[in-house]
C-alpha positions as CSV (number, residue, x, y, z in Angstrom):
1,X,64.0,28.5,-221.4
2,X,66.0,26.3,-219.1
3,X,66.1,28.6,-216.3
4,X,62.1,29.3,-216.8
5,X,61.8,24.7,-216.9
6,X,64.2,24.8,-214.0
7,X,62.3,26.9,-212.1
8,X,58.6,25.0,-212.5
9,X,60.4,21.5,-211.5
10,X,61.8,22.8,-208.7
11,X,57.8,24.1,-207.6
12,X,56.5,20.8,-208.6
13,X,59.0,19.1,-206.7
14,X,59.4,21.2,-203.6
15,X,55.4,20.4,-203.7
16,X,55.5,16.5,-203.7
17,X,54.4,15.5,-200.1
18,X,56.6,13.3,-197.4
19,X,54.2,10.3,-196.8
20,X,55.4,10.2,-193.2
21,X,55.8,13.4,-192.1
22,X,53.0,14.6,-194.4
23,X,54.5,17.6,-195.5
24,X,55.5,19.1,-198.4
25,X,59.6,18.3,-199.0
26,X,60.3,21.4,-200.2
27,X,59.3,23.5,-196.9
28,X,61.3,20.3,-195.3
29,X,64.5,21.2,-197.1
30,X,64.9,17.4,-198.6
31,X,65.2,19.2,-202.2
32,X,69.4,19.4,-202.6
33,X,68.9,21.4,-206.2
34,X,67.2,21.1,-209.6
35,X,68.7,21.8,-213.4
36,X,67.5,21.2,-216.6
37,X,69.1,20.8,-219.8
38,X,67.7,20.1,-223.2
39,X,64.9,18.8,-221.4
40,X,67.1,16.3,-219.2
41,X,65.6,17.5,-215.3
42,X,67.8,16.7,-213.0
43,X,67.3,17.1,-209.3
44,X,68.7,16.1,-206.7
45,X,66.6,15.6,-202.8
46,X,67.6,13.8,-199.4
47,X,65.9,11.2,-197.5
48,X,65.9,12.1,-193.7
49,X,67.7,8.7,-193.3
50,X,69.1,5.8,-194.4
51,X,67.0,3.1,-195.3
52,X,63.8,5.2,-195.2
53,X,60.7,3.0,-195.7
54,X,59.5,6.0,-197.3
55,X,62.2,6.1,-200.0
56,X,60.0,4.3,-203.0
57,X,57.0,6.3,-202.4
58,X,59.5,9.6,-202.6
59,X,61.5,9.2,-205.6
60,X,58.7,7.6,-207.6
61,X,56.5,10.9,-206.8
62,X,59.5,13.3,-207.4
63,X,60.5,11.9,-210.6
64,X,56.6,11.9,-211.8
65,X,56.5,15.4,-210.5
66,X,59.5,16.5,-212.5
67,X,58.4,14.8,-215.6
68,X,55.4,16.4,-215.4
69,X,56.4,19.3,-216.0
70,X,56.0,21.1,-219.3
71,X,59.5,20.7,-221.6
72,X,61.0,17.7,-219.5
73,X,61.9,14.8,-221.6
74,X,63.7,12.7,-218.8
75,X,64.6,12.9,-214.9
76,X,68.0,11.8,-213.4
77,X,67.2,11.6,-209.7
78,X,70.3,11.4,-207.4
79,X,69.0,10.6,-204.1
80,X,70.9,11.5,-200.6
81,X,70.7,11.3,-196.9
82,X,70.5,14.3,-194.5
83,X,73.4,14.7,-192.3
84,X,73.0,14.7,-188.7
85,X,73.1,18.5,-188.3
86,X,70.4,18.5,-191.0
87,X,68.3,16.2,-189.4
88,X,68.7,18.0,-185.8
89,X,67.6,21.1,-187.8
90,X,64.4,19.3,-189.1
91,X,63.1,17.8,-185.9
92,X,63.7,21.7,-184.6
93,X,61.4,22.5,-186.9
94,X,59.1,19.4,-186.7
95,X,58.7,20.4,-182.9
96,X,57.7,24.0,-183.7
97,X,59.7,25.7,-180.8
98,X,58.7,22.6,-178.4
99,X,60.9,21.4,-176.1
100,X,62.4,17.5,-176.2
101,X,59.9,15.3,-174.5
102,X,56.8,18.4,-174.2
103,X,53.7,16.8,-174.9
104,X,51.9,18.7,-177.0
105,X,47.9,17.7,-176.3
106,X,47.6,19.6,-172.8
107,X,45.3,22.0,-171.8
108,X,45.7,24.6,-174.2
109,X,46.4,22.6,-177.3
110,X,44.0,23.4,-180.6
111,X,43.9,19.7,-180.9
112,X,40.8,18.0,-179.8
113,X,41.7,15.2,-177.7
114,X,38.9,12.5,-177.3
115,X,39.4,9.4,-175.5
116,X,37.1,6.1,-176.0
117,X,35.7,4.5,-173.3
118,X,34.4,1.4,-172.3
119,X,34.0,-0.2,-168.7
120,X,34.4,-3.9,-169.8
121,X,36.0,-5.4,-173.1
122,X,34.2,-7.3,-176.0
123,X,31.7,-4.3,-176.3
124,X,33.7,-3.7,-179.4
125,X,35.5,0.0,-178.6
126,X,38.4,-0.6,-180.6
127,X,36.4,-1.6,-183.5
128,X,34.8,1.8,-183.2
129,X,37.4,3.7,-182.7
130,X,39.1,2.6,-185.8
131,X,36.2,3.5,-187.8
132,X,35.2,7.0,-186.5
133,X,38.9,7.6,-187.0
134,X,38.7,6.7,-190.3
135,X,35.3,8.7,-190.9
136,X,36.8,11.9,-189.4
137,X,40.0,11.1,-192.2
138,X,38.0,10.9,-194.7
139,X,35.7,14.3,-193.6
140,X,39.4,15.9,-194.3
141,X,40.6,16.3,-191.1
142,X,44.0,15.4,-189.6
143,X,43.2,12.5,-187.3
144,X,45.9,10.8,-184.9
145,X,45.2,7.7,-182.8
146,X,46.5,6.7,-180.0
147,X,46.4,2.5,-178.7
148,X,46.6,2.9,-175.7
149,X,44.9,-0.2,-174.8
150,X,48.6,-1.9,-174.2
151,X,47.7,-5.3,-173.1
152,X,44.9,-5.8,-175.2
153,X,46.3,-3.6,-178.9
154,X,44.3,-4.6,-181.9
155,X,44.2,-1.1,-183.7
156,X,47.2,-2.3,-186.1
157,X,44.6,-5.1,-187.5
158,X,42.2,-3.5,-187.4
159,X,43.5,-0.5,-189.5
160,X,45.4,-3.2,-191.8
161,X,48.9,-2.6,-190.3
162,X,49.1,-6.1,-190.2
163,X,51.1,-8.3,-192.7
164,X,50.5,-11.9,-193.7
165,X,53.4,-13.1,-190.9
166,X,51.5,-10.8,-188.4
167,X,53.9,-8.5,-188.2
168,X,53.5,-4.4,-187.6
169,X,55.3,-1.8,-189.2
170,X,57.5,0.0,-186.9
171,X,57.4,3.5,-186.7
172,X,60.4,5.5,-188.7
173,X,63.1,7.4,-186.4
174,X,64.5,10.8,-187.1
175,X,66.7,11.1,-184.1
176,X,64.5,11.3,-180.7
177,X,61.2,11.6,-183.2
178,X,59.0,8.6,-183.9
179,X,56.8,8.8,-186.9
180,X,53.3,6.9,-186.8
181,X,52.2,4.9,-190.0
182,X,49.7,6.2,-191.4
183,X,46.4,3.7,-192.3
184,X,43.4,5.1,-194.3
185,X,44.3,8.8,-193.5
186,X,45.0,8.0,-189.8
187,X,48.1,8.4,-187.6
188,X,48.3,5.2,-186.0
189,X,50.6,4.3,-182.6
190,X,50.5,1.0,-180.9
191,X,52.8,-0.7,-178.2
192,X,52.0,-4.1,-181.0
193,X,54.9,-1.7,-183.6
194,X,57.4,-2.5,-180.8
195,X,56.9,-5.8,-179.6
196,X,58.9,-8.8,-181.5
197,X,59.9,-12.2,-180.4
198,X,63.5,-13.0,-180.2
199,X,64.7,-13.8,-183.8
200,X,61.4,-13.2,-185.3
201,X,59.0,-10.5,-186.9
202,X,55.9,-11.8,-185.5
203,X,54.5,-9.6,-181.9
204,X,54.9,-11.2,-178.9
205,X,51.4,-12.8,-177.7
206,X,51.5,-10.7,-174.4
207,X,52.1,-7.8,-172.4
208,X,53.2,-7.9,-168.7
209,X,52.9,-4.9,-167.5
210,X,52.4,-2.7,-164.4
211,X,51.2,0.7,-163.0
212,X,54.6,2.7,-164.2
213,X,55.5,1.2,-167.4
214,X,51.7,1.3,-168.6
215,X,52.0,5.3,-167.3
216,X,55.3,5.8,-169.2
217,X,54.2,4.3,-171.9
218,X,51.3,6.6,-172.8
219,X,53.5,9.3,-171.7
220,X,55.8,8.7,-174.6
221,X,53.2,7.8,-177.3
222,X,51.8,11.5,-176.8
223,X,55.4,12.9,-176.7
224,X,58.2,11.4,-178.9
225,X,55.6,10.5,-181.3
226,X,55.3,13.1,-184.2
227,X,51.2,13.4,-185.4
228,X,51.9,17.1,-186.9
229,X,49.0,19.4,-186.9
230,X,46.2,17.3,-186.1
231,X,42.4,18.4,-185.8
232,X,41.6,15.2,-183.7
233,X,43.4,12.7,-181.8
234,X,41.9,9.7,-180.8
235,X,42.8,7.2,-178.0
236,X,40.9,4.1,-178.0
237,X,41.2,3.0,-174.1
238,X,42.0,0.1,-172.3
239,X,38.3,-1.1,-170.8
240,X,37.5,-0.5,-167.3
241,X,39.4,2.7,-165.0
242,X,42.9,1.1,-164.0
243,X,45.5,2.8,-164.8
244,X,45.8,3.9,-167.8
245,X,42.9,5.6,-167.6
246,X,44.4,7.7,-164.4
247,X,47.5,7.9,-166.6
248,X,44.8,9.7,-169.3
249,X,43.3,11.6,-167.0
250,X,47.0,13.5,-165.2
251,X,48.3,13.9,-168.8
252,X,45.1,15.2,-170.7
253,X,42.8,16.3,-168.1
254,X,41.1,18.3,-171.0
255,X,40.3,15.2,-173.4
256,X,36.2,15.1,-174.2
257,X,35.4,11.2,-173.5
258,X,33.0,9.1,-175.3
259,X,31.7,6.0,-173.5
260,X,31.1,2.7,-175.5
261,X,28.4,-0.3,-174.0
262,X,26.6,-2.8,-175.3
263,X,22.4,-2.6,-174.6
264,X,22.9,-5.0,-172.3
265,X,22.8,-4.4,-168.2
266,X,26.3,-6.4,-167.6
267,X,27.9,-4.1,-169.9
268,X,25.9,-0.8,-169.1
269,X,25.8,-0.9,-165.9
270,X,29.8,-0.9,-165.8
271,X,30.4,1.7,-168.5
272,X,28.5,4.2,-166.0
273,X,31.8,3.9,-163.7
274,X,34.0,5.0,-166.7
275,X,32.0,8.0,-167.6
276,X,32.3,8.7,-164.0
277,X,36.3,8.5,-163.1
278,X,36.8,10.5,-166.6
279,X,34.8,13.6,-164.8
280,X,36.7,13.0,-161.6
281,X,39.8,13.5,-163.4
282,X,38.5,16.9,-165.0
283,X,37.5,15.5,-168.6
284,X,34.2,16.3,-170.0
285,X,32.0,13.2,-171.0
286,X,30.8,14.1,-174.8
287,X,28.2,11.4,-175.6
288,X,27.4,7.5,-175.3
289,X,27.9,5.3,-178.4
290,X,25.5,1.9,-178.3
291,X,27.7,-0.5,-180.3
292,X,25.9,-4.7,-180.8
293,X,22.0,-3.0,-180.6
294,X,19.1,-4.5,-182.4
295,X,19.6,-6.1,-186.0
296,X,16.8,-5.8,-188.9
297,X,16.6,-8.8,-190.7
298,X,15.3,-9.0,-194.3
299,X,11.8,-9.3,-193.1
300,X,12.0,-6.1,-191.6
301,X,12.1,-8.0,-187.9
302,X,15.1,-7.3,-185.3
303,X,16.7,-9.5,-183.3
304,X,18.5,-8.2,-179.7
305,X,20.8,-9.8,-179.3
306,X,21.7,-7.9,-176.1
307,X,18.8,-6.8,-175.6
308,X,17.9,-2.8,-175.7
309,X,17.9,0.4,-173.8
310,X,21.2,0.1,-172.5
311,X,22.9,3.0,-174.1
312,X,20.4,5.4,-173.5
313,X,20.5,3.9,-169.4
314,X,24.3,5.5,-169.4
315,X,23.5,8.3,-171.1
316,X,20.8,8.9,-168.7
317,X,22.9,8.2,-165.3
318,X,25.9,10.6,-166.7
319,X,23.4,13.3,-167.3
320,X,21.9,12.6,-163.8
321,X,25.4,13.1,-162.1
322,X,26.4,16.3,-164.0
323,X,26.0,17.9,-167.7
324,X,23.7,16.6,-169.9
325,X,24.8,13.4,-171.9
326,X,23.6,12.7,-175.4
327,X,23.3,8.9,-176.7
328,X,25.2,10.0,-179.9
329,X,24.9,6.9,-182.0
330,X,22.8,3.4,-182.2
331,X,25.1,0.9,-183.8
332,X,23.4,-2.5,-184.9
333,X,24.7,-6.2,-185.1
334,X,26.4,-5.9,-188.4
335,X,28.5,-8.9,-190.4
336,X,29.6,-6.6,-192.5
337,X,31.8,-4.5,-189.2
338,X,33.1,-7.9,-188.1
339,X,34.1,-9.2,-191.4
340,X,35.9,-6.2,-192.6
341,X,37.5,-5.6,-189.1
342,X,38.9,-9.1,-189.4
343,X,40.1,-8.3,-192.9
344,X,41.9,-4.6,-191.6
345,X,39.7,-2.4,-193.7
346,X,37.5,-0.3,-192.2
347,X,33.4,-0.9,-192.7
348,X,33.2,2.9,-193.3
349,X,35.4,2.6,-196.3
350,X,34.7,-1.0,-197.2
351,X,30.8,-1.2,-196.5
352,X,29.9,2.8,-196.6
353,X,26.4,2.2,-196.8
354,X,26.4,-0.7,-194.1
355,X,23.9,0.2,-191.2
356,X,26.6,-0.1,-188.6
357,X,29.0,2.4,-191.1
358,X,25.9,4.7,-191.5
359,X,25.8,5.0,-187.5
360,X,29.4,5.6,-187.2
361,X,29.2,8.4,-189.8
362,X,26.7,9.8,-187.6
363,X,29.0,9.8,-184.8
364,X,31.9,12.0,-186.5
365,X,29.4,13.9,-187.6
366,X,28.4,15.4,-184.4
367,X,32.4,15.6,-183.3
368,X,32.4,17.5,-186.5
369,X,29.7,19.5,-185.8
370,X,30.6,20.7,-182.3
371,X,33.2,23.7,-183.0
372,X,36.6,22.9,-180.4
373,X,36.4,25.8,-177.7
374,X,39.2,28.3,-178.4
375,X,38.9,30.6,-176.1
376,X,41.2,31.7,-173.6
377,X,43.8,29.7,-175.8
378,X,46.9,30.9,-177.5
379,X,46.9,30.9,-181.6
380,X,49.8,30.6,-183.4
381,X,49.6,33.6,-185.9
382,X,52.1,36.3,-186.6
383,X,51.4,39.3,-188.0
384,X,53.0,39.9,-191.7
């Protein structure tokens, strides 16, 4: 009876999923054993290191796991770390055969890279990033995102990495591997996780950077970070086509692109020039996303505030200077997408039925919609 008990914590253990690495700990070797006694379970697992911010979360599910189990009166947890030679072997693993420092979202990848766009700031890019990210989590896919907007990060408050001292979370180490936090279903990275001011917790106001470290630092947000297996990765974009968005285009010259403006001319008229470096570099421009169009007011009047027509002016010149460019998405003027973005929660989760949340929904669902191209490309299946 005790072998049979033994047996069913150990699945319902090995089962209970790594928060961070979003796994299963069993198939990560973090379960040390299991034995059960007149109904005393007692199992033993091991965090991947010391003072993992994950440890709560762990335990709590392990022990509820184990106690869930049919003939289980009580759990004694006794809780490890993996030694270095077991951690080596897990980020092995975690890398799939990679090499140290191979960036895994080149051509050939199953991942669909899409980079966001904008040619000026304040069209509100980042805002919509965050929530299609969000919209494609909760459409069940496995969503990374990338901030690669380094002097001007706001992904972290915007997703609610943010605490009340405005301090980010910092990404959790496993030797040379970084893992992202994960907001709303999202695998989040930011150059803001990094940044601290001497002796406090609070990110520095400012980023100084030039040409190489803005290069390197992309570089190694796509490499030492581990996203997994992910269906989509994001990167919301600096504005404009300095250089990070050269640094985009050498590393990911097959990222789809998806171009954010305003309806007004000032802002249009720019975002063209983004649509346009992207193809220069080899990427393939998806779609244009108005964000700020027209709102309807409660007597069924709208207001432009930035006037109109502007989205569907880009769409129209990228479609003039290649393949044919669909105005994806409408977004209107909403209070609802700036409150909730000031608050860290996502309008698509806070304010689902919010015009502006009903747009962005329309947005993932034509990423959804558009199958990623797979030929010509390597699949990793084995024959049994």
């Amino acid at each position: 009876m005790s072998d049979a008990t033994a047996d069913a914590v150990r699945r319902a253990v090995d089962a209970v999923l790594d928060p961070e690495l979003r796994r299963p700990i069993g198939e990560l070797d973090m379960v040390r054993g299991v034995t059960v006694t007149a109904g005393l379970a007692e199992v033993g697992i091991a965090l991947t290191i010391v003072g993992c911010p994950a440890a709560d979360r762990i335990t709590n599910d392990v022990r509820s796991a184990a106690a869930s189990v049919p003939g289980v009166s009580d759990v004694s947890l006794d809780v490890g770390v993996m030694s270095p030679q077991e951690r080596h072997a897990l980020t092995e693993r975690l890398r799939g055969g990679r090499a140290v420092r191979e960036m895994p979202f080149g051509p050939g990848t199953l991942t669909r890279v899409i980079a966001v766009t904008s040619g000026k700031g304040g069209v509100g890019k980042s805002t919509v990033t965050a929530n299609l990210a969000t919209a494609l989590a909760a459409r069940g896919l496995s969503v990374g995102l990338v901030d690669a907007d380094v002097h001007g990060f706001s992904i972290p408050a915007l997703l609610g990495l943010v605490d009340e001292n405005g301090a980010v979370p910092q990404p959790t180490r496993i030797d040379d591997l970084m893992l992202p936090p994960v907001a709303y279903g999202v695998k989040v990275i930011s150059i803001g996780m990094f940044l601290r001011r001497s002796g406090g917790e609070a990110p520095v106001g400012a980023v100084a950077w030039r040409g190489p470290m803005l290069h390197r630092t992309v570089q190694q947000f796509l490499t030492d970070v581990y996203f997994g297996d992910l269906d989509v990765l994001l990167l919301d974009m600096p504005p404009g086509t300095g250089d990070v968005a050269i640094s985009v285009g050498q590393l990911l010259p097959n990222a789809d692109v998806l171009v954010v403006t305003t309806p007004q001319a000032a802002a249009s008229d720019i975002a063209i020039r983004s649509g346009l470096v992207a193809r220069q570099t080899g990427q393939r421009v998806i779609g244009v996303v108005e964000n700020m169009a027209a709102l309807t007011l409660p007597d069924g009047s709208t207001l432009e505030v930035f006037g109109a027509g502007g989205g569907a002016s880009v769409a129209s010149a990228l479609s003039a200077e290649g393949a044919e460019v669909p105005l994806v998405a409408s977004i209107p003027l909403s209070p609802a997408l700036r409150t909730d973005a000031d608050a860290g929660i996502p309008a698509v989760v806070a304010h689902p039925d919010d015009p502006a949340s009903r747009a962005i929904e329309q947005v993932a669902a034509a990423i959804v919609a558009e199958p990623r191209g797979l030929v010509g490309r390597s699949l990793p299946l084995r024959p049994r």
